[in-house]
C-alpha positions as CSV (number, residue, x, y, z in Angstrom):
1,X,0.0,0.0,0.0
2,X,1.3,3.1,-1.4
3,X,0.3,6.3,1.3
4,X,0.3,9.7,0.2
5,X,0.4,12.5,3.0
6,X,-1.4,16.0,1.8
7,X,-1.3,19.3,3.8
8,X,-4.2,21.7,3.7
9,X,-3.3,25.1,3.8
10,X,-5.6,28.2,5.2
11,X,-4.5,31.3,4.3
12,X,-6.5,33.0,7.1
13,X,-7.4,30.4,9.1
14,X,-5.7,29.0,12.5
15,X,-6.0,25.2,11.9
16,X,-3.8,23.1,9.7
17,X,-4.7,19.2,9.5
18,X,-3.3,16.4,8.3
19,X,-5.0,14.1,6.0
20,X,-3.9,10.0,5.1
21,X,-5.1,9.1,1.0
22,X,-4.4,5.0,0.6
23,X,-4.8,3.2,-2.5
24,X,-6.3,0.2,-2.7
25,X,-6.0,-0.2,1.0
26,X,-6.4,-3.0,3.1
27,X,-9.4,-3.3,5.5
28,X,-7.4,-2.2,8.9
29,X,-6.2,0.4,6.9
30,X,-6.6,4.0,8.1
31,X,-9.8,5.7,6.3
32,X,-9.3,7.7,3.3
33,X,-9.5,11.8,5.3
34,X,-8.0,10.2,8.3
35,X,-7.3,13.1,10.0
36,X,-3.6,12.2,11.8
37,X,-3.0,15.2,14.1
38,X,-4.5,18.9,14.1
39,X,-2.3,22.1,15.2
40,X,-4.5,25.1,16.6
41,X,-2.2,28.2,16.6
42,X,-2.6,31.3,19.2
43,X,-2.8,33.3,16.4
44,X,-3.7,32.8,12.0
45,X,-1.0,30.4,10.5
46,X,-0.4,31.7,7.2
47,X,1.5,29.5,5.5
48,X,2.8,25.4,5.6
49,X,5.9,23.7,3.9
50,X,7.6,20.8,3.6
51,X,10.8,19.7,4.1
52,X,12.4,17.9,1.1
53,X,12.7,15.0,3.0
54,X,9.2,15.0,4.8
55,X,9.9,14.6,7.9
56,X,8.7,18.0,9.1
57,X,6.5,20.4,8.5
58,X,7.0,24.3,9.2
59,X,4.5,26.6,10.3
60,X,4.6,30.8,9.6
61,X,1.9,32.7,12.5
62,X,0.6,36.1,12.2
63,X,2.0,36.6,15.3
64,X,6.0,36.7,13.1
65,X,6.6,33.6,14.8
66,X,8.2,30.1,12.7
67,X,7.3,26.8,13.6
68,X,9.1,23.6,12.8
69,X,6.9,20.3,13.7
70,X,7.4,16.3,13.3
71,X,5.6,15.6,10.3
72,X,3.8,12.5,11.6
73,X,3.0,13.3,15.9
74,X,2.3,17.0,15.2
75,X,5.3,17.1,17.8
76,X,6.9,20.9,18.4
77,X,10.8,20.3,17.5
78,X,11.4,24.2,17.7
79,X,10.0,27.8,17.3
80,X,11.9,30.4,15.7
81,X,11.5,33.9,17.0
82,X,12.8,37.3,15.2
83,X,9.8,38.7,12.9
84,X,7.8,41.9,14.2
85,X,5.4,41.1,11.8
86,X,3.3,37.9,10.1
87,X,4.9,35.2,8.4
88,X,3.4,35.3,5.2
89,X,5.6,32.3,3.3
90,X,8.1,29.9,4.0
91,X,10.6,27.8,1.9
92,X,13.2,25.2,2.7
93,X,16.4,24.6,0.5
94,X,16.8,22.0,-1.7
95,X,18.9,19.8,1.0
96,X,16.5,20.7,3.6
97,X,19.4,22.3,6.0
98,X,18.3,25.9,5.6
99,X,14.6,27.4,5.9
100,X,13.9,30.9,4.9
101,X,11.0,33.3,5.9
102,X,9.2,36.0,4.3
103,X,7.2,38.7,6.2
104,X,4.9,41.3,6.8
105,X,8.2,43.4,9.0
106,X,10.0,43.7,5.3
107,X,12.7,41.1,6.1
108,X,13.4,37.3,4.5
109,X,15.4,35.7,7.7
110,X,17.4,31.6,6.7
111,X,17.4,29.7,9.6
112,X,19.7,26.6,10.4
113,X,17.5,23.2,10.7
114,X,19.6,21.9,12.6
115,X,19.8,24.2,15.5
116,X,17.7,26.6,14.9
117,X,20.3,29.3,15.0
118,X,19.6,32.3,12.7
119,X,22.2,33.1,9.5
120,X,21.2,36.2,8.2
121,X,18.3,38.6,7.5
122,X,18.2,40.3,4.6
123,X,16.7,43.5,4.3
124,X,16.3,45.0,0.5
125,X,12.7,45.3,0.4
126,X,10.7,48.5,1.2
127,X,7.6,46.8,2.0
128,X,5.7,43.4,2.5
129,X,7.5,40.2,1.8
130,X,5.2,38.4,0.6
131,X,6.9,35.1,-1.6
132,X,10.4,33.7,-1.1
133,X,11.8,30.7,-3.2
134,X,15.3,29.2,-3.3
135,X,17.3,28.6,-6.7
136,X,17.3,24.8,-7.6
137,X,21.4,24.5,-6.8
138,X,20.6,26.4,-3.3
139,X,22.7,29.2,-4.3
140,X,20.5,32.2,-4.5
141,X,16.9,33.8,-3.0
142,X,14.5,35.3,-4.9
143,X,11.8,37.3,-2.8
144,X,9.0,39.8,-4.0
145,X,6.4,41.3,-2.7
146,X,4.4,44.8,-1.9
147,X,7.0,47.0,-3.4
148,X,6.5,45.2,-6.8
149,X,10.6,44.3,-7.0
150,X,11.9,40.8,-7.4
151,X,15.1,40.5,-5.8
152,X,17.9,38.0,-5.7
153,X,20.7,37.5,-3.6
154,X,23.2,35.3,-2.0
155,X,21.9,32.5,0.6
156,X,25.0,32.6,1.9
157,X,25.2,36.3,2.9
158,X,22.2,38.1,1.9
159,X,24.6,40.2,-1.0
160,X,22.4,41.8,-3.5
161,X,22.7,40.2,-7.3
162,X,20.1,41.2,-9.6
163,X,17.1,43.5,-9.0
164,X,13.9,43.0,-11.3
165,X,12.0,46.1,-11.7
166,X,9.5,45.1,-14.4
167,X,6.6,44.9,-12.9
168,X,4.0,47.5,-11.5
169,X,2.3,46.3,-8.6
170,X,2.6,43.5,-5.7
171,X,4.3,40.6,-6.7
172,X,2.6,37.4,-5.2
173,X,4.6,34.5,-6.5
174,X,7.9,32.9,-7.8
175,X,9.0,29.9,-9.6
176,X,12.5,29.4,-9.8
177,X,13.0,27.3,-13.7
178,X,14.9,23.6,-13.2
179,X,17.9,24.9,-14.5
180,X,18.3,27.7,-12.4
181,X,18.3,29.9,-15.6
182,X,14.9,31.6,-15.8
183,X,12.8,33.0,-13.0
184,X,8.9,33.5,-13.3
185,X,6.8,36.0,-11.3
186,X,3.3,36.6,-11.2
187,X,1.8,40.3,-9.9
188,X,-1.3,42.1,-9.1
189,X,-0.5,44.2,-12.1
190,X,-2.2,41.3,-14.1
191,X,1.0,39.8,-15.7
192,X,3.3,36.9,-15.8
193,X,7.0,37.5,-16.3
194,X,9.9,35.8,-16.8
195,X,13.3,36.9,-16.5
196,X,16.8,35.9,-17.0
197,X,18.2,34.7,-13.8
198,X,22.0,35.8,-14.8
199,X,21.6,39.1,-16.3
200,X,18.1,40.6,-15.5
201,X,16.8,40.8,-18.9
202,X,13.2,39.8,-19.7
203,X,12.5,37.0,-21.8
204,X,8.6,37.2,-22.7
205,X,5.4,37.7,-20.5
206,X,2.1,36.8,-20.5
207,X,-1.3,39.8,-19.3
208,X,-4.6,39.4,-19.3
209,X,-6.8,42.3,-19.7
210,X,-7.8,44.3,-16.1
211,X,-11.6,42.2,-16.3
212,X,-9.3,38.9,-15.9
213,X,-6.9,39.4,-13.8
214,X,-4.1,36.7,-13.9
215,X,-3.9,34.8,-10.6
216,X,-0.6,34.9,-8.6
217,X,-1.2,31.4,-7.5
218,X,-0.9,30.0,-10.6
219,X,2.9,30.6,-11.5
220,X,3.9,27.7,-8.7
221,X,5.8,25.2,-11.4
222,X,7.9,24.7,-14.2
223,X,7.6,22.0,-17.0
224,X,10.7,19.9,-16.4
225,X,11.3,21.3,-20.5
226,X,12.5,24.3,-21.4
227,X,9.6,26.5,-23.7
């Protein structure tokens, strides 16, 4: 029996659940939207992700504080404290060593797993901080958000690379290509760009007209094929 674990998320909400899906599962089986353990937060959980691995799960409050749980017992392993204002995304690096949050207070912070301990905060936006998303060979950050910029920079030590200034409003999303070479961003200005990851040039975009606004959510993936 194959078991696939799937995470609800609540954008505003202050519950995140657990659910089991089996297939073809045997009768003592555990019921398909078996609910395995249920966090409450003191304050709205904003965002949920998982490590690379699996094994845990990490938690961004409204209240700017980062939560890092077992997976499977719901078990606290440690909170991270530093944001002054709601953790509005979270992202772990492709080995799973480093996690980075994005927040309300301006600030993307990368935290050691292991320990907890904090490596840098990096400071280059004027507002929001709304999407953060590491570069496939762990390498670089890109973050975005109310000030409509796209920035990356060094996971390492927060240096400034490239700064996208294309777009002209809030910048919701980011999707790093598998290659490392392109980056995608979706905005409230109705567009979809993508951008040359080495040199900051544009390479195409997509709009829809101000009656359809494209959604931010949608730019989450690349094809594993290059367009």
């Amino acid at each position: 029996m194959r078991t696939r674990i799937a995470a609800g998320r609540f954008a505003f909400g202050w519950l995140i659940l657990l659910l089991v899906a089996c297939s073809a599962p045997p009768a003592s089986a555990l019921r398909l939207g078996t609910t395995l353990w249920t966090y409450q937060g003191a304050s709205g959980v904003f965002t949920a992700a998982w490590s690379p691995g699996g094994k845990y799960l990490a938690l961004g409050e409204a209240d700017g504080t980062v939560q890092v749980r077992d997976a499977v017992t719901g078990t606290l392993t440690f909170s991270l404290y530093g944001h002054t204002g709601a953790v509005w995304a979270l992202a772990w690096s492709p080995e799973g060593k480093r996690l980075a949050s994005a927040s309300w207070d301006g600030t993307v912070r990368v935290w050691d797993t292991a320990t907890g301990h904090l490596l840098l905060i990096y400071r280059g936006h004027t507002g929001e901080v709304l999407v953060v998303a590491w570069s496939p060979n762990g390498t670089r950050l890109a973050s975005a958000g109310s000030d409509g910029t796209v920035q990356v920079w060094k996971a390492t030590n927060g240096e400034p690379l490239l700064t996208y200034r294309g777009q002209r409003g809030t910048v919701a999303a980011l999707a790093w290509s598998p290659d490392g070479t392109r980056l995608a961003s979706a905005s409230f200005d109705h567009t979809v760009q993508v951008w040359d990851a080495s040199t900051g040039g544009a390479c195409f975009h997509v709009s829809r007209s101000y009656q359809l606004r494209v959604d931010p959510g949608l730019v989450t993936g690349w094809h594993a094929y290059r367009l």
